[in-house]
C-alpha positions as CSV (number, residue, x, y, z in Angstrom):
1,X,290.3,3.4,66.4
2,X,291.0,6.5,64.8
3,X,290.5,7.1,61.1
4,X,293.5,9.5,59.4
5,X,293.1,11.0,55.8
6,X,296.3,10.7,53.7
7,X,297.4,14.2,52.0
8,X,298.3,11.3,49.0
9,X,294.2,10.8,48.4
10,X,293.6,11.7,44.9
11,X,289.7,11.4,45.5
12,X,287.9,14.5,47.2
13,X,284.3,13.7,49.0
14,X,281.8,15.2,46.9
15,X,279.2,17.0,48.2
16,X,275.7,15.4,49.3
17,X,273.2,17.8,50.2
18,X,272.9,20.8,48.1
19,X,272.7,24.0,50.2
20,X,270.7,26.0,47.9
21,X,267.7,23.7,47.2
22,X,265.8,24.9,43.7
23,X,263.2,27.0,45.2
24,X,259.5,25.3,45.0
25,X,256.6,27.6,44.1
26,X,253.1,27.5,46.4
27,X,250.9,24.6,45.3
28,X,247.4,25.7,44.1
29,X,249.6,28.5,42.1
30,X,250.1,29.0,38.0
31,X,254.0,29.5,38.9
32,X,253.5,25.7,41.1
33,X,251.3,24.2,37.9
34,X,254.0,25.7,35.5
35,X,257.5,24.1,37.8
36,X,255.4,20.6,38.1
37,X,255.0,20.3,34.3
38,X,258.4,21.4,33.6
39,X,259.4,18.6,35.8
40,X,257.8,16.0,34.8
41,X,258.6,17.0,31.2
42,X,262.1,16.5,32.1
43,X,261.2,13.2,34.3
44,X,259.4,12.0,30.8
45,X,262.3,12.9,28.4
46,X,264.7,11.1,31.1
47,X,262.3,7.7,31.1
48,X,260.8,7.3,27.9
49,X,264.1,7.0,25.9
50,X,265.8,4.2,24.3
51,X,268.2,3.7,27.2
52,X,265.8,2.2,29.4
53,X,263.6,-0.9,28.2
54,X,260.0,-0.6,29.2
55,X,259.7,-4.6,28.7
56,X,256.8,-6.1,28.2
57,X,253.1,-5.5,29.5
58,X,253.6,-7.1,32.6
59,X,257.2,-5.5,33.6
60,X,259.3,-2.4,33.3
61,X,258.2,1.0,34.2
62,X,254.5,1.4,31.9
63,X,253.2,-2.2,33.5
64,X,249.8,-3.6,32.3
65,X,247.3,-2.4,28.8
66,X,244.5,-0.7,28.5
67,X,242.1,-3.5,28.8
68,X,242.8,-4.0,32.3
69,X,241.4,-1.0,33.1
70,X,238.2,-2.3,32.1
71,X,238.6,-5.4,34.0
72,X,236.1,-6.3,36.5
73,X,237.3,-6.8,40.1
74,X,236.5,-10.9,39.8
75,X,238.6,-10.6,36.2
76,X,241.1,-8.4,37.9
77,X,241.5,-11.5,41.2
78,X,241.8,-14.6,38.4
79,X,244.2,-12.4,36.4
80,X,246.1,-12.1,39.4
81,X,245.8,-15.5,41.1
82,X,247.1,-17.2,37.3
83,X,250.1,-14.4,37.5
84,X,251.1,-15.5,40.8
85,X,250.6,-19.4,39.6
86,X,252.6,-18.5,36.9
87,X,255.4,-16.9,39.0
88,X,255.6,-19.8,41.3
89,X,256.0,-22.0,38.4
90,X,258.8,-19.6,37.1
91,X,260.5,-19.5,40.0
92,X,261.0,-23.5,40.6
93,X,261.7,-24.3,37.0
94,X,265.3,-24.9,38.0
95,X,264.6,-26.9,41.0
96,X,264.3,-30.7,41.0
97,X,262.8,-33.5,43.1
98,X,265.3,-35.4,45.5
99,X,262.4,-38.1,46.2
100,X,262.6,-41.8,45.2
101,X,259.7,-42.7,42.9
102,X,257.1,-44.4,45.1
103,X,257.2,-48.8,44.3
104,X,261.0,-48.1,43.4
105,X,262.2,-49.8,46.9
């Protein structure tokens, strides 16, 4: 099966792959320190804005407080084991049971 372009296209392929990458300095380097903070400045500015909701604590892109990093590992497993209770239970909330009520026959 061949595949023929119409000269009636209006829409042009854009290109993928720029062939003249931005150059990255040596890392270990002032000029590598300097580029990596200017990027993430820009990734920051990009992020942090009123366009994108950062949620709540436990979704979005900044997930969890302070306090849990002062959580012990046995605080850190319960947290996590009621969170995933807590998921399941989200998760079925639309679901119900199909199964006669037991004495009902």
């Amino acid at each position: 099966m061949e595949m023929v372009m119409s000269d009636k296209s209006p829409v042009k392929p854009k290109l993928v792959h720029c062939k003249q990458p931005e150059t990255r300095p040596e890392p270990g380097t002032p000029e590598f320190d300097a580029w990596l903070l200017k990027r993430a400045k820009e990734d920051a500015a990009k992020y942090l804005t009123d366009e994108y909701d950062l949620g709540d604590d436990e979704r979005g892109i900044l997930a969890g407080g302070y306090d849990r990093l002062l959580m012990s590992d046995e605080e850190l497993a319960e947290e996590e084991e009621a969170m995933e209770q807590a998921q399941k239970q989200e998760r079925r909330k639309h679901l119900k049971s199909v199964d006669k009520p037991r004495g009902s026959e």
